[in-house]
LOPA-415261 format. One record per residue (C-alpha): x, y, z; residue in three letters. Coordinates in nm, 4 decimals, always signed. Layout:
         X         Y         Z  rest
         X         Y         Z   ALA
...
END
This chain:
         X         Y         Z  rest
   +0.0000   +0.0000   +0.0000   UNK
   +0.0948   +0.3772   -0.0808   UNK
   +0.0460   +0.4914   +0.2865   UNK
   +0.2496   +0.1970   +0.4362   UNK
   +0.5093   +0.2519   +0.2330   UNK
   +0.5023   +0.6530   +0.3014   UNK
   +0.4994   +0.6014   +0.7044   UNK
   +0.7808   +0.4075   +0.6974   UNK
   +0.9991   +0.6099   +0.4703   UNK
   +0.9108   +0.9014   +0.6868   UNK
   +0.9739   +0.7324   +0.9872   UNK
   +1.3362   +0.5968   +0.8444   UNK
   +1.3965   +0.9976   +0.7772   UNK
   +1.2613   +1.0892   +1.1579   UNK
   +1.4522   +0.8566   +1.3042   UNK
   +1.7721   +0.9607   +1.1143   UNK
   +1.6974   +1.3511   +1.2161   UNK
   +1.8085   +1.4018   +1.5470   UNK
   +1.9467   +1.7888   +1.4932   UNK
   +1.7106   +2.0138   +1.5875   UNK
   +1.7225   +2.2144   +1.2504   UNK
   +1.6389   +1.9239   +1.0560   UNK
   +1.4081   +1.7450   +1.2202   UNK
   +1.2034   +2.1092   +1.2779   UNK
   +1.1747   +2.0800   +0.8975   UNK
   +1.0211   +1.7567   +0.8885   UNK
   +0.7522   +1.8636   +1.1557   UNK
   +0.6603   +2.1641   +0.9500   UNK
   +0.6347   +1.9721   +0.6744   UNK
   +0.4299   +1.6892   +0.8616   UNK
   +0.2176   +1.9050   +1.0752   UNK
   -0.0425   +2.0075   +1.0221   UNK
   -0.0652   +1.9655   +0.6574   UNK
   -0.0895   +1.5527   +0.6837   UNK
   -0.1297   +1.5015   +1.0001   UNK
   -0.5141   +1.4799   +0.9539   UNK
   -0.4535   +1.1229   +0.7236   UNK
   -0.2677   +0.9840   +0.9734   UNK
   -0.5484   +1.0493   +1.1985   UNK
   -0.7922   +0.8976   +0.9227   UNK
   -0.5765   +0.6064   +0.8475   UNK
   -0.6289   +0.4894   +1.2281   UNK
   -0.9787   +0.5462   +1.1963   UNK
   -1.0467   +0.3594   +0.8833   UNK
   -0.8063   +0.0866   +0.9416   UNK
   -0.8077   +0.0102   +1.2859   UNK
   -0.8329   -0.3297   +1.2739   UNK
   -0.5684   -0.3639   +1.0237   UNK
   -0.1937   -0.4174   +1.2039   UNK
   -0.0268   -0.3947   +0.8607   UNK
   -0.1871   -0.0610   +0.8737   UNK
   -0.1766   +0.0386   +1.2085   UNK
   +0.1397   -0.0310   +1.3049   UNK
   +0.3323   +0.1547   +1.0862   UNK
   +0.1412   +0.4921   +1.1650   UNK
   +0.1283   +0.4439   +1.5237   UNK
   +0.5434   +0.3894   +1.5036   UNK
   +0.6112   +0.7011   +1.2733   UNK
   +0.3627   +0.9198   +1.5557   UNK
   +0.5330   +0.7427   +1.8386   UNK
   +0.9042   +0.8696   +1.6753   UNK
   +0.7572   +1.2074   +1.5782   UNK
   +0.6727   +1.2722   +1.9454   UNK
   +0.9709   +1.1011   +2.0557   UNK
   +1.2374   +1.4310   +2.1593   UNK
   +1.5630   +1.2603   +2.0914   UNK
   +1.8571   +1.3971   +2.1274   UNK
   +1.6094   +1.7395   +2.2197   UNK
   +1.5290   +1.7901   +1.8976   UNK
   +1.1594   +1.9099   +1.9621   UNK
   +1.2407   +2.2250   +2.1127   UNK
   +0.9565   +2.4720   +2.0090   UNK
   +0.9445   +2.8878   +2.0886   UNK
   +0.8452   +3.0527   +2.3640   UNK
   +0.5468   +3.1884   +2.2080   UNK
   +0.4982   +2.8420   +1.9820   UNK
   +0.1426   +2.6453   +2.1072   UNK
   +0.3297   +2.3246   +1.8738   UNK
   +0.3722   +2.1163   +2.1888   UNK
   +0.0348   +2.1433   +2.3258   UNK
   -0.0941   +2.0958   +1.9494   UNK
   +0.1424   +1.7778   +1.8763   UNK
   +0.0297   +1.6397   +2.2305   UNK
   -0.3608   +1.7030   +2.0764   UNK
   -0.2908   +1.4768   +1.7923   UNK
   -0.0919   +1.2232   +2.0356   UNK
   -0.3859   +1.1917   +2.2621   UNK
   -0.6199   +1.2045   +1.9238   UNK
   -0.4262   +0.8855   +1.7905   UNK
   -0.4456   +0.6937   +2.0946   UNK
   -0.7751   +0.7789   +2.1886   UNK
   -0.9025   +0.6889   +1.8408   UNK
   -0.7023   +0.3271   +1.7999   UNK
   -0.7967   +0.2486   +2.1457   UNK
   -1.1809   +0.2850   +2.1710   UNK
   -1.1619   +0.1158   +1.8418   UNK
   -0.9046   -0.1604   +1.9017   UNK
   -1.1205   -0.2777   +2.2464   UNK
   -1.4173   -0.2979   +2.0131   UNK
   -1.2993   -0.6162   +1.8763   UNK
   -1.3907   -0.8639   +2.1592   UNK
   -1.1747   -1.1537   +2.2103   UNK
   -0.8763   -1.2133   +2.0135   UNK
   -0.7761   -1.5586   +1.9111   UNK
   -0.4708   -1.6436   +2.1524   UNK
   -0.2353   -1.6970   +1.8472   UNK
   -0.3415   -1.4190   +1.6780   UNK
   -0.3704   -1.1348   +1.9927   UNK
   +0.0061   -1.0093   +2.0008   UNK
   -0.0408   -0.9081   +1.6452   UNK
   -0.3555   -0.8064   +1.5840   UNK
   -0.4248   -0.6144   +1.9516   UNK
   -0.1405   -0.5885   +2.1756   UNK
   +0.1739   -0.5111   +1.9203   UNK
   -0.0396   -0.2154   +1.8397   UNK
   -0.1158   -0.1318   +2.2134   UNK
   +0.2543   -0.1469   +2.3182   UNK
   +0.3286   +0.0994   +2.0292   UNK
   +0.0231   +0.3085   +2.1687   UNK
   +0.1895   +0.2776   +2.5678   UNK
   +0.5422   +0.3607   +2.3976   UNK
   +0.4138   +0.7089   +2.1734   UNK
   +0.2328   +0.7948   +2.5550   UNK
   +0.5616   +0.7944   +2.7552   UNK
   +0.7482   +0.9331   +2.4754   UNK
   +0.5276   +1.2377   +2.4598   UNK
   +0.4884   +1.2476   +2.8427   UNK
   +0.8739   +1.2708   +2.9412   UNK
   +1.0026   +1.4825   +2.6164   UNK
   +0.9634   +1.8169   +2.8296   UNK
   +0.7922   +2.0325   +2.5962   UNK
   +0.4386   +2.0092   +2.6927   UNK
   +0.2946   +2.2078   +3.0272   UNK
   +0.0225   +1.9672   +3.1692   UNK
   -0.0954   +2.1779   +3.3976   UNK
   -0.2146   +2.4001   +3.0871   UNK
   -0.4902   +2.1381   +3.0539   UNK
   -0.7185   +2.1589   +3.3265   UNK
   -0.6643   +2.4858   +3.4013   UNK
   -0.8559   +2.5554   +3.0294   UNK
   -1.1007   +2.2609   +3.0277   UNK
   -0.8862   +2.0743   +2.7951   UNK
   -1.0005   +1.7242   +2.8123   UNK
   -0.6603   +1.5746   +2.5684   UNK
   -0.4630   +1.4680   +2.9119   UNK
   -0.7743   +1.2979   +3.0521   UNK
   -0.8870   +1.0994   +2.7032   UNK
   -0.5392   +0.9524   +2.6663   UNK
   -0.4731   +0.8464   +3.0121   UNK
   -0.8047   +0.7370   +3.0249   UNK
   -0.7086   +0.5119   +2.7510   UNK
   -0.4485   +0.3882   +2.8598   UNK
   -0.6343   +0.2382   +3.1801   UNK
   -0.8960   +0.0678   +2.9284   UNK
   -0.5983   -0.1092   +2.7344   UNK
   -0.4110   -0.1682   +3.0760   UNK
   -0.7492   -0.3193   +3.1748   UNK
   -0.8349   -0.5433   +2.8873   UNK
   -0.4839   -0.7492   +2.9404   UNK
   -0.4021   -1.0492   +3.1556   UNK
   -0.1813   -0.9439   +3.3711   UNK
   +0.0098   -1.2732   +3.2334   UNK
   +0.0547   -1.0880   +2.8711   UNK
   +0.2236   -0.8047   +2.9727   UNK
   +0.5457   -1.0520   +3.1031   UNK
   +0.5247   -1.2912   +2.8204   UNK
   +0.5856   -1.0354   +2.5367   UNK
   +0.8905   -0.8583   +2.6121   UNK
   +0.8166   -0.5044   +2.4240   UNK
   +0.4884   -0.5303   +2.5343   UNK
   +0.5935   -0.5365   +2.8911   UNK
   +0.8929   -0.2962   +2.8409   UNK
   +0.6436   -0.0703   +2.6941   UNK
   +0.4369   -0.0627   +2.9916   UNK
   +0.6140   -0.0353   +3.2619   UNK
   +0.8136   +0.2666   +3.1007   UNK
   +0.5021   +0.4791   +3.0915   UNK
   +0.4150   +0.3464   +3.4349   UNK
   +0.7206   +0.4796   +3.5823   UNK
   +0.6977   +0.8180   +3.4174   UNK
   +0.2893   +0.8130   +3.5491   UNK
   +0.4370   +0.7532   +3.8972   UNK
   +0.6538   +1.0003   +3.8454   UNK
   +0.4663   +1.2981   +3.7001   UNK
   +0.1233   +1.2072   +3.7399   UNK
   +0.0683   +1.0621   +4.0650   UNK
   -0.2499   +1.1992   +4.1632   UNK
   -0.4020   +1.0486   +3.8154   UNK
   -0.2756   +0.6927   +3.9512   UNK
   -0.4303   +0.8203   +4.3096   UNK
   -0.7724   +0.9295   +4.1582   UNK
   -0.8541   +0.5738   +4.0000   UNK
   -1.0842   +0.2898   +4.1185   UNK
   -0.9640   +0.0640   +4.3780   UNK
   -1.0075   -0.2489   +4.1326   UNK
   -0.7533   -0.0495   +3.8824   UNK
   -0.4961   +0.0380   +4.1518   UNK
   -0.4619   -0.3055   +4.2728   UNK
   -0.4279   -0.4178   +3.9091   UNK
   -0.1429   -0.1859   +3.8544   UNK
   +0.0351   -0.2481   +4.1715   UNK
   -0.0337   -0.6300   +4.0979   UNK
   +0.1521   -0.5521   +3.7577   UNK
   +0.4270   -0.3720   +3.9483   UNK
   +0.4660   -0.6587   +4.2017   UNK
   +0.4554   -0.9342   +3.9426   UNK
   +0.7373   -0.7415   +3.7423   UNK
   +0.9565   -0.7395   +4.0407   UNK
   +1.0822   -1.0797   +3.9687   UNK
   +1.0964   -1.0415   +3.5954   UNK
   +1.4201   -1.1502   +3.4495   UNK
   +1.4429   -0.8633   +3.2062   UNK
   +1.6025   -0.5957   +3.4206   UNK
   +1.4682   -0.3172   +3.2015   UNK
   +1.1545   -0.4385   +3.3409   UNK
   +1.2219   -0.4766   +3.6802   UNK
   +1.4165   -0.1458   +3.7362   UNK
   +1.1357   +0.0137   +3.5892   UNK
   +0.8924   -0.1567   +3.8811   UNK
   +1.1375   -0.0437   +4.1117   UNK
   +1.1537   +0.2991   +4.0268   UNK
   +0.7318   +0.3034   +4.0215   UNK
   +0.7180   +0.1609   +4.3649   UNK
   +0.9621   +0.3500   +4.5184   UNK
   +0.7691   +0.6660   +4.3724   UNK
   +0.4244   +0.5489   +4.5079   UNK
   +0.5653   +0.4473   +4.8094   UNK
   +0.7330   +0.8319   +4.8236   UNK
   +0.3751   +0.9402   +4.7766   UNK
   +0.1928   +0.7465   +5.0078   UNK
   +0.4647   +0.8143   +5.2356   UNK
   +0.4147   +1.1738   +5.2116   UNK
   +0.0290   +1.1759   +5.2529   UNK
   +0.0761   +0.9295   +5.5418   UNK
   +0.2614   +1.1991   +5.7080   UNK
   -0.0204   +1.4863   +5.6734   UNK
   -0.2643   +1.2930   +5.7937   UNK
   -0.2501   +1.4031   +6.1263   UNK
   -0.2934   +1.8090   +5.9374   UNK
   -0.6415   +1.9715   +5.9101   UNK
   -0.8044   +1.9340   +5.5504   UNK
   -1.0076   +2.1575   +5.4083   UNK
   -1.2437   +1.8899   +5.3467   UNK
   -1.3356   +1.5601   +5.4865   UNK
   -1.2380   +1.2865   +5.1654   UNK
   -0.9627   +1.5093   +4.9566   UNK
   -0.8971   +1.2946   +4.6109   UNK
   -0.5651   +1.2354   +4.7166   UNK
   -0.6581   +1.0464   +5.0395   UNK
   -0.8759   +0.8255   +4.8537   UNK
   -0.5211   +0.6156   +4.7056   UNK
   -0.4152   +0.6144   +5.1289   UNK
   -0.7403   +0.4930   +5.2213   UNK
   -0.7346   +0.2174   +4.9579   UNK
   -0.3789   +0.1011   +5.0866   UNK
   -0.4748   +0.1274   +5.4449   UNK
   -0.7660   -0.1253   +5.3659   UNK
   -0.5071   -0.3569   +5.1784   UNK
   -0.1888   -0.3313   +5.3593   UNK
   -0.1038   -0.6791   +5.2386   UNK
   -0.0197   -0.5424   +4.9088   UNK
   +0.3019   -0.3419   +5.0502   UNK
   +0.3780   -0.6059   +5.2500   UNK
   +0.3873   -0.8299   +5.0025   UNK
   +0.6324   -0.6362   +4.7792   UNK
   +0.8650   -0.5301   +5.1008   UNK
   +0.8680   -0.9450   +5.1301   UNK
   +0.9544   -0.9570   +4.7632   UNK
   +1.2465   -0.7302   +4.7833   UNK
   +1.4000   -0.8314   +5.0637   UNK
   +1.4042   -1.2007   +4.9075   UNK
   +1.5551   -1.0863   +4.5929   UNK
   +1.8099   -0.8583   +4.7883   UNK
   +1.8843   -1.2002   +5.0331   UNK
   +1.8385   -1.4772   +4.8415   UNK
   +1.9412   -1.3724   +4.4238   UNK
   +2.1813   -1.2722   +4.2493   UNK
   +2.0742   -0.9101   +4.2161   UNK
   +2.2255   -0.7845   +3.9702   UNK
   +2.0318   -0.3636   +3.9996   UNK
   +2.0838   -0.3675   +4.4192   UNK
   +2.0658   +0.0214   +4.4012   UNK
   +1.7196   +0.0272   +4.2323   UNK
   +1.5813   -0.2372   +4.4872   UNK
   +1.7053   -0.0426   +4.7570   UNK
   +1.5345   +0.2843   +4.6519   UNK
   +1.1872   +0.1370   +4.7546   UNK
   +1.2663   -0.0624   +5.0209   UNK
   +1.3192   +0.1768   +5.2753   UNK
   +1.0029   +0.3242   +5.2217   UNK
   +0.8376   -0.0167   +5.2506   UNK
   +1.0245   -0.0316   +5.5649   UNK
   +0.9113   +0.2394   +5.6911   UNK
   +0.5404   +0.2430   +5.6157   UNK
   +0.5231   -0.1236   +5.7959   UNK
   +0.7653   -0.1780   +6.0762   UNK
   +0.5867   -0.4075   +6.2391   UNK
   +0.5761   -0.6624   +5.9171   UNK
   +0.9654   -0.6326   +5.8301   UNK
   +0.9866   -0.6783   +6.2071   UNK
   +0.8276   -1.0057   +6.1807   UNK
   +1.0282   -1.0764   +5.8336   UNK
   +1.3865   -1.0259   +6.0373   UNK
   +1.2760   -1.2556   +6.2842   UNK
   +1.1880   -1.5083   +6.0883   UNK
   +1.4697   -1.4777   +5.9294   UNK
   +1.6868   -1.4981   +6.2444   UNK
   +1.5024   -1.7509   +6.4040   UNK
   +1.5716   -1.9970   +6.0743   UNK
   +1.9185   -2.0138   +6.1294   UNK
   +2.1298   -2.2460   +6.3645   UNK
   +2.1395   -2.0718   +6.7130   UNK
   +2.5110   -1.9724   +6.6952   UNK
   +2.4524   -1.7973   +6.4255   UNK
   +2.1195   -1.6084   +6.5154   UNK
   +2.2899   -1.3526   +6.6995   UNK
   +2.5115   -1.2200   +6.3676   UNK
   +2.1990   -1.2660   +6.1651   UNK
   +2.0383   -1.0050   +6.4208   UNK
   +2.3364   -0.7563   +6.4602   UNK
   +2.3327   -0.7451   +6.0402   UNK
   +1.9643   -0.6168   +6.0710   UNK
   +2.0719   -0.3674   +6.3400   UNK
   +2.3594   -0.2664   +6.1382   UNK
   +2.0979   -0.1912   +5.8427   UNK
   +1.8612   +0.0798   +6.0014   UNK
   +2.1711   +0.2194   +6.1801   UNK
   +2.1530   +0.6014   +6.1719   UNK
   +1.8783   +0.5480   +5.9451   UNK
   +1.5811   +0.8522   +6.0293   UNK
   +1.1943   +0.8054   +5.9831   UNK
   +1.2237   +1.0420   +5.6124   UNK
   +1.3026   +0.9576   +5.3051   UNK
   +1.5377   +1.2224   +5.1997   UNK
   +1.7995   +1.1964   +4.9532   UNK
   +2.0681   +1.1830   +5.2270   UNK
   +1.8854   +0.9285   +5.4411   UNK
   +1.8597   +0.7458   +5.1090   UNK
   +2.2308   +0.7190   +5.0443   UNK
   +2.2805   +0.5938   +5.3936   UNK
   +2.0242   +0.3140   +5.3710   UNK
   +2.1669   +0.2322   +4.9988   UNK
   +2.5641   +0.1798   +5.1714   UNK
   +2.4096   +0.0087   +5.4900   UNK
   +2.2101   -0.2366   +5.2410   UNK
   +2.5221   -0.3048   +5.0691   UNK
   +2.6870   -0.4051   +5.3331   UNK
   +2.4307   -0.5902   +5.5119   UNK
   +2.3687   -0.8091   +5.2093   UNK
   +2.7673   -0.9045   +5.1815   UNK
   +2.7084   -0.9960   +5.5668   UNK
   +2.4452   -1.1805   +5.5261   UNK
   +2.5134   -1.3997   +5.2539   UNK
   +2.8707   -1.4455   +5.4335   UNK
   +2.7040   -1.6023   +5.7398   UNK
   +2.4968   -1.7902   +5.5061   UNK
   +2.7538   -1.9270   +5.3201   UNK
   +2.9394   -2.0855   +5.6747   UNK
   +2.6112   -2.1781   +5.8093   UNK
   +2.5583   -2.5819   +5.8436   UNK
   +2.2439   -2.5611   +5.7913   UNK
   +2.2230   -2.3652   +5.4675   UNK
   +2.0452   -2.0601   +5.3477   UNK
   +1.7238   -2.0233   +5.5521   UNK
   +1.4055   -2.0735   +5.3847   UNK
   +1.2347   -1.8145   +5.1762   UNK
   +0.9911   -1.5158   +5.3584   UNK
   +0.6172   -1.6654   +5.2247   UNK
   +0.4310   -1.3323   +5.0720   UNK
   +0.0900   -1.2305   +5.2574   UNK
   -0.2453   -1.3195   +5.0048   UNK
   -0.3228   -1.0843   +4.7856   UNK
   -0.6531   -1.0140   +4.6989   UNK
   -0.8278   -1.0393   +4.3583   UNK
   -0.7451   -0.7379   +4.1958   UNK
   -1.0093   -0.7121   +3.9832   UNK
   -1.2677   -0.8294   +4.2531   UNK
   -1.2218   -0.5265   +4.5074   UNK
   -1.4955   -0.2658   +4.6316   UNK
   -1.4481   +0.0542   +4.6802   UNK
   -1.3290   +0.0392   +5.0734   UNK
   -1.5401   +0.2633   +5.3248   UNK
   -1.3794   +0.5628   +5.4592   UNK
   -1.1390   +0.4826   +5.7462   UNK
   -1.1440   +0.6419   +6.1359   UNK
   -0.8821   +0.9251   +6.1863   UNK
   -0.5575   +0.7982   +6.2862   UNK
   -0.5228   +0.8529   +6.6854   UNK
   -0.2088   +1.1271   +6.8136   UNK
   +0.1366   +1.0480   +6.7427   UNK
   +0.0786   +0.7581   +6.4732   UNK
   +0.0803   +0.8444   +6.0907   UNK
   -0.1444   +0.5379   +5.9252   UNK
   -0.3905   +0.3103   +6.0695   UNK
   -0.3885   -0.0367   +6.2102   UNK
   -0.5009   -0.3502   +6.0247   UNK
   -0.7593   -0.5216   +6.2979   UNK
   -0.7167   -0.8752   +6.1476   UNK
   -0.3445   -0.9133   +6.1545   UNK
   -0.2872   -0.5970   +6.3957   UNK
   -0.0372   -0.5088   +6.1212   UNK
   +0.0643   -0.1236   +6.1831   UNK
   +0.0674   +0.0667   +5.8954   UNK
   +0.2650   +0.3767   +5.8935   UNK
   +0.4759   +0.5500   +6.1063   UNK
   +0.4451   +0.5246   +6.5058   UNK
   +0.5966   +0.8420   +6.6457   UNK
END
């Protein structure tokens, strides 16, 4: 086909443009001239990948600011324009692509998801390139933001959550844009349904153990910014709001319902760190103080059993290592306290796989996770009680689990 033939030739020449001069002269020739048959190719063609494809990879390198190459004016409305069309594109292939139904299993990488991953990969392109002011959206009613995050969460939705491991650009895809959501756009994540939080931090816990390590820095880097967010609304809980439910509690209350979610990821980390060969330590330790600190009383459980598996001569050391890690660690998690945790983690992990290695009895057996609930099977949790003085977080009645910060 003529247009098939034209996207790729023009995404060859993008892709070879990374000067700003040049490229700039392939925009304005692009935009907005042709961009409207791009637009109309998705439309008309939607369920065709031999069409799709190729359009959805020459938006996803046109929005892609290599090299900073898209570097409009001051007084140039481009970047909110080219983010219009972005959101246009995946808006339009989405709502389309979902319409489909079920997709043979042999036939759903090509026809649905190699599609979607291009759609998840044009999103984070055009959400970390740094020339579009988000802010500029609500404040004017704009709705381009909302449709294509919106989007997103349909196509997140309508995947098992075993498809986005088992094809690797698929999953690479995804959890790129999910760090740079967690990043930028926390309150979006914050403002969704309970059933789609749990699905994403199922996603992010499940990626964790991945064996690509693209992947599983990227989960790292998520969780350690939600865990910097809930950490931070954890700590004004105690503060006056002006009113009673604020949209940014409602992510807090839905953790405080399900603290075995955290838990289950500090358990995760701390096996990896222990028990693997971890080959990205520094990225595992950036959430795991967090997840230390949200639920002391769980990690105090995990060190004991830990302690308590090994031979009795050897308990002792096993204990000192776990002092030795939260030594002149402070309740915050500032860059500085960071640093600290990241050298005492370093060293506690040589430690502890030294008084493995010269136990008789061998490496102690691995920490079992909490359950997890369904995440696609949760209600929206009823509003919590106030936390009492001098504790940041709530109690879990079942398992008298604290969660957060006793002061």
């Amino acid at each position: 086909r003529t247009l098939v033939g034209l996207v790729r030739d023009l995404r060859g020449i993008a892709f070879a443009f990374n000067a700003k001069t040049s490229f700039m002269m392939l925009f304005d020739w692009i935009y907005p001239a042709y961009m409207p048959i791009l637009q109309r190719a998705i439309e008309l063609w939607y369920h065709d990948p031999a069409c799709t494809t190729p359009v959805l990879k020459l938006m996803a390198e046109l929005v892609h600011n290599r090299s900073q190459r898209l570097q409009f004016d001051v007084s140039s409305p481009n970047g909110i324009l080219l983010f219009r069309e972005t959101s246009k594109m995946i808006t339009t292939y989405g709502n389309r692509i979902l319409t489909l139904g079920e997709v043979p299993k042999d036939q759903v990488y090509g026809v649905k998801l190699k599609g979607v991953s291009v759609c998840f990969a044009m999103l984070k392109a055009v959400l970390s390139g740094n020339y579009v002011n988000f802010g500029v959206f609500r404040l004017y009613g704009d709705d381009a933001l909302d449709n294509a995050l919106q989007t997103f969460i349909k196509l997140l939705l309508s995947i098992p959550h075993s498809d986005l491991l088992d094809y690797p650009k698929l999953s690479q895809s995804f959890y790129s844009l999910l760090e740079v959501l967690t990043q930028d756009h926390m309150n979006f994540i914050a403002s969704l349904e309970p059933h789609v939080v749990m699905y994403i931090l199922s996603s992010i816990s499940e990626g964790l153990t991945a064996l690509d390590t693209m992947v599983c820095t990227g989960c790292c880097s998520s969780l350690d910014h939600i865990v910097t967010y809930l950490f931070k609304q954890l700590s004004r809980s105690t503060k006056k709001r002006p009113t009673p439910m604020a949209t940014d509690d409602r992510f807090l209350h839905i953790m405080q319902q399900h603290p075995e979610m955290i838990q289950q990821m500090l358990s995760t980390v701390l096996n990896i760190i222990i028990f693997e060969d971890c080959r990205n330590q520094w990225s595992m330790s950036r959430p795991l103080l967090g997840l230390i600190l949200l639920n002391e009383k769980y990690f105090a459980d995990l060190r004991n059993s830990i302690v308590n598996s090994q031979p009795p001569e050897k308990q002792q050391a096993m204990h000192l290592c776990f002092e030795n890690l939260m030594e002149g660690i402070e309740r915050n998690l500032l860059t500085k306290n960071r640093d600290r945790f990241t050298q005492n983690l370093s060293v506690f992990r040589r430690e502890v796989n030294d008084s493995m290695k010269n136990s008789t009895y061998g490496q102690p057996p691995r920490l079992p996770p909490p359950p997890l609930p369904d995440p696609l099977c949760i209600s929206p949790p009823p509003a919590p009680p106030p936390p009492g003085p001098g504790c940041l977080g709530i109690t879990s009645s079942p398992r008298h689990t604290t969660f957060g910060i006793v002061g």
